[in-house]
C-alpha positions in Angstrom: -129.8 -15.7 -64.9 -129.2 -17.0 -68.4 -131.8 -19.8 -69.3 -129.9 -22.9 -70.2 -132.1 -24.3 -73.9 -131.9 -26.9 -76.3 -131.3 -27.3 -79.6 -134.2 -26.1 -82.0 -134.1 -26.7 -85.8 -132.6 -23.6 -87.0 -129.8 -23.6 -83.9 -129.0 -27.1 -85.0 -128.8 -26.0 -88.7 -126.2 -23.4 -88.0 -124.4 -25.6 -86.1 -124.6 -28.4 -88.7 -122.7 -26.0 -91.2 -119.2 -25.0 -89.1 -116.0 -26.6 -90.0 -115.4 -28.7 -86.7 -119.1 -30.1 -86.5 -119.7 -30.6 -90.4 -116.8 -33.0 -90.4 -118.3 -35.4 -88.3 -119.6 -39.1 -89.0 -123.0 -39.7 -88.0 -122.2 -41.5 -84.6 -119.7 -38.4 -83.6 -122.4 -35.8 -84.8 -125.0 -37.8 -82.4 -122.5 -37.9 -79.4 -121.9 -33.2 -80.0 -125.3 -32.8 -80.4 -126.2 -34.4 -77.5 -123.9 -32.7 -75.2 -125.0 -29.3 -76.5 -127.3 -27.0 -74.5 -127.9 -23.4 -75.8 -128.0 -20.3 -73.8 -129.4 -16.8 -74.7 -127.2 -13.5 -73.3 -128.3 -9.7 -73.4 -125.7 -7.1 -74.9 -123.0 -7.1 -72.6 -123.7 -10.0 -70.5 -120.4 -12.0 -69.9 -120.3 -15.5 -70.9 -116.9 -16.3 -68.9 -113.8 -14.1 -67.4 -109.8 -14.5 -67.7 -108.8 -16.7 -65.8 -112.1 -18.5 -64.8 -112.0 -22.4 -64.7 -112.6 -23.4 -68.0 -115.9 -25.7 -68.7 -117.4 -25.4 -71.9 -116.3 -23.9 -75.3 -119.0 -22.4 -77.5 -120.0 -21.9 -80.9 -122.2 -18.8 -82.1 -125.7 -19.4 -83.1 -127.0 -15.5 -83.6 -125.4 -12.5 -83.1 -121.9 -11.7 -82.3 -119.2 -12.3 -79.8 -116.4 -10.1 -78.2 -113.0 -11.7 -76.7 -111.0 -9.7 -75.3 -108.1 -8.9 -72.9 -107.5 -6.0 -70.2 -104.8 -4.7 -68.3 -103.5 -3.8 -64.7 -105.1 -0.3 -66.1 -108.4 -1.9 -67.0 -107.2 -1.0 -70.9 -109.1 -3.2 -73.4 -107.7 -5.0 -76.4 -110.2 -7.0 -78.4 -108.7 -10.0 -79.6 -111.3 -11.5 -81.8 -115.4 -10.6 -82.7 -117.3 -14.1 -83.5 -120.4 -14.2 -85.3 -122.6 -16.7 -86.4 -121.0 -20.0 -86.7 -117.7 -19.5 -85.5 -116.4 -21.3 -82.7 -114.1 -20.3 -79.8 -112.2 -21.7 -76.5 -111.6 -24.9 -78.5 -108.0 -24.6 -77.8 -109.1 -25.6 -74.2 -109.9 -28.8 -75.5 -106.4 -30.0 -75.9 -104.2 -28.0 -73.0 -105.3 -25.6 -70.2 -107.7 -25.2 -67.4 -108.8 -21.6 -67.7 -109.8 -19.2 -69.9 -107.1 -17.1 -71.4 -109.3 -14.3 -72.2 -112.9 -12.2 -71.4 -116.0 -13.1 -73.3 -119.3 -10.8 -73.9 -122.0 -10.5 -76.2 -121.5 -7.9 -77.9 -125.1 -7.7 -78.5 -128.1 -10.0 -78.0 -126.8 -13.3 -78.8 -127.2 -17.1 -78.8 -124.8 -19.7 -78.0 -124.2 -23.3 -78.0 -121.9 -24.5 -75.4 -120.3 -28.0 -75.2 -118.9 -29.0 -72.1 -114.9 -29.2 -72.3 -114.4 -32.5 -70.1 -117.5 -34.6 -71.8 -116.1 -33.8 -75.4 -112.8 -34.9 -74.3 -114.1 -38.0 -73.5 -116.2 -38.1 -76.7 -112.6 -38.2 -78.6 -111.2 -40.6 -76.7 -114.4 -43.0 -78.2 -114.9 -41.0 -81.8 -111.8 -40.8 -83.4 -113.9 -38.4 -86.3 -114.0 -35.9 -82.9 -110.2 -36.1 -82.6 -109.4 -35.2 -85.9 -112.1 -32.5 -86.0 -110.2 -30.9 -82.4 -107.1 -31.4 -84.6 -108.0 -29.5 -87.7 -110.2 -27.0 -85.5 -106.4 -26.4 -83.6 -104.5 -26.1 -86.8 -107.5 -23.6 -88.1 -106.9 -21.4 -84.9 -103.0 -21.6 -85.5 -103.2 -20.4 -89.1 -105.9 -17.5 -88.1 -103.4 -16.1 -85.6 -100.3 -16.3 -87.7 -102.4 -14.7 -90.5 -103.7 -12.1 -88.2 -100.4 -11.4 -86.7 -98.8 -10.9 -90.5 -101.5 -8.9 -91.4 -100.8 -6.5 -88.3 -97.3 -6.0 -89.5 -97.8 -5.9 -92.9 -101.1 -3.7 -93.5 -101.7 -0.2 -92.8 -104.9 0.4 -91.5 -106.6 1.8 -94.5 -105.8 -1.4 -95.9 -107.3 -3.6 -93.5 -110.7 -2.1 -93.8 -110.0 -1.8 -97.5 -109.3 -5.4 -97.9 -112.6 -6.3 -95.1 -114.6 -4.1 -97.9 -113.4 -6.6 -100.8 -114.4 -9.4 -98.4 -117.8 -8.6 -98.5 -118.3 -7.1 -101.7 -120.1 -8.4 -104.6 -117.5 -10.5 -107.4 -118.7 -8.4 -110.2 -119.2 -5.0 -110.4 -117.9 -1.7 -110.6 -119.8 -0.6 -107.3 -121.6 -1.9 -104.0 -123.2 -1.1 -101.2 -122.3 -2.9 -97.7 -124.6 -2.7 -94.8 -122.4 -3.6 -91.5 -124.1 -6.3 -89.5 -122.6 -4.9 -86.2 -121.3 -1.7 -84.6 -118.6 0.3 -86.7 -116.6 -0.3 -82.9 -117.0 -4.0 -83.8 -115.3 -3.9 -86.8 -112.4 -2.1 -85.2 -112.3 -4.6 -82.9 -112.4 -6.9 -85.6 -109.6 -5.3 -87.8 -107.4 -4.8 -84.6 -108.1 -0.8 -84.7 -108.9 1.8 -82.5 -112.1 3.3 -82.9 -110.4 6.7 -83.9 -107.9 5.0 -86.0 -110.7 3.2 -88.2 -112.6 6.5 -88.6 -109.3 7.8 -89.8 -108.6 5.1 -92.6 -112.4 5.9 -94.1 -111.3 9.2 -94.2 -108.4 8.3 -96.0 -110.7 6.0 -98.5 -112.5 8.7 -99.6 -110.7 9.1 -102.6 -111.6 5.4 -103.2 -115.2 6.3 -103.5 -115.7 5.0 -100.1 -118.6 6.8 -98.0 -120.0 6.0 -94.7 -123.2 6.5 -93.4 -124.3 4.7 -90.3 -123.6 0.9 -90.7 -124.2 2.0 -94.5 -120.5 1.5 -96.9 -120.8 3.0 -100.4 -118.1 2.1 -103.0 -118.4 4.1 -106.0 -115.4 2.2 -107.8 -114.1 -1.0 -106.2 -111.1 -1.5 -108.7 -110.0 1.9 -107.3 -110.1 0.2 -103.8 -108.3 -2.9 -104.9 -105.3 -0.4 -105.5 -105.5 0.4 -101.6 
């Protein structure tokens, strides 16, 4: 069983620095921190199934986070990988009584978990906790209309091309990424296949991308802005 903790110094830092907590007046921040308990999981450990009465929604303190969905055929489809700092279920917070979708560490991970029903009743008394639900809702809205453009828009060499940029230095002519998770993370994360993202590093090769391990090089990252 997953020991239930509280909130150490670094936890509460991280939590301190995401959008729907750093938005808080000090009253409101007293009132989340309060309700937050923290809870350790192993790789693989599920932190809640489809369709499960929803109580809490989380935030990620270490480590990263896998939602995902499966069919009558027990087919997977990740829908979203959260690391450090991001937040998900908040959308529970305004409508709905389950979860819409699996959770699992995706490897060792900690979480803080606020319980749904108690922050509800923090809004109605915090009006800094309302608006925060509000923007948090509008966040989640833009990040899914984004995600859904950039499905239908983007081949897949471009999606990892445009992940690279993300994460590579502003200046430059060359880099050298180390991925913080699993390559099958990241085509989670990009909406891939596995097969389909070894395919579009293949096809950035002649980018002056290589891949070894977790290890990206770019040999000329103007070459890969013209993905």
């Amino acid at each position: 069983m997953n020991k239930i903790l509280k909130l150490n110094t670094r936890d509460k830092n991280t939590l301190l620095k995401t959008p729907f907590i750093s938005s808080l007046g000090p009253s409101a921040l007293a009132g989340m921190l309060e309700i937050a308990t923290v809870t350790n999981y192993e790789a693989r450990d599920l932190l809640f199934r489809e369709a499960e009465p929803a109580e809490y929604f989380y935030c990620v303190l270490n480590g990263y986070v896998r939602l995902y969905r499966l069919n009558k055929d027990g087919r997977e489809a990740d829908i979203r990988i959260c690391g450090p700092g991001d937040v998900f279920a908040e959308c529970l917070l305004a409508v709905g009584d389950q979860y819409r979708y699996n959770s699992q560490a995706a490897e060792n991970a900690t979480v803080a978990r606020f319980e749904l029903q108690k922050v509800r009743q923090l809004a109605e008394q915090e009006m800094d906790v309302a608006k925060a639900i509000i923007q948090c809702l509008s966040n989640y809205l833009q990040s899914t209309m984004d995600c859904i453009a950039n499905d239908r828009l983007q081949t897949a060499p471009q999606r990892v091309a445009h992940y690279l940029l993300d994460n590579c230095p502003a200046e430059g002519g060359s880099a050298s990424i180390r991925l913080p998770f699993q390559k099958s993370l990241l085509a989670g994360k990009l909406g891939l296949a596995p097969e389909a993202l070894s395919r579009a590093f293949s096809s950035l090769k002649r980018a002056g991308v290589t891949v070894r391990g977790r290890v990206i090089q770019i040999s000329d990252i103007s070459a890969l802005r013209q993905i």
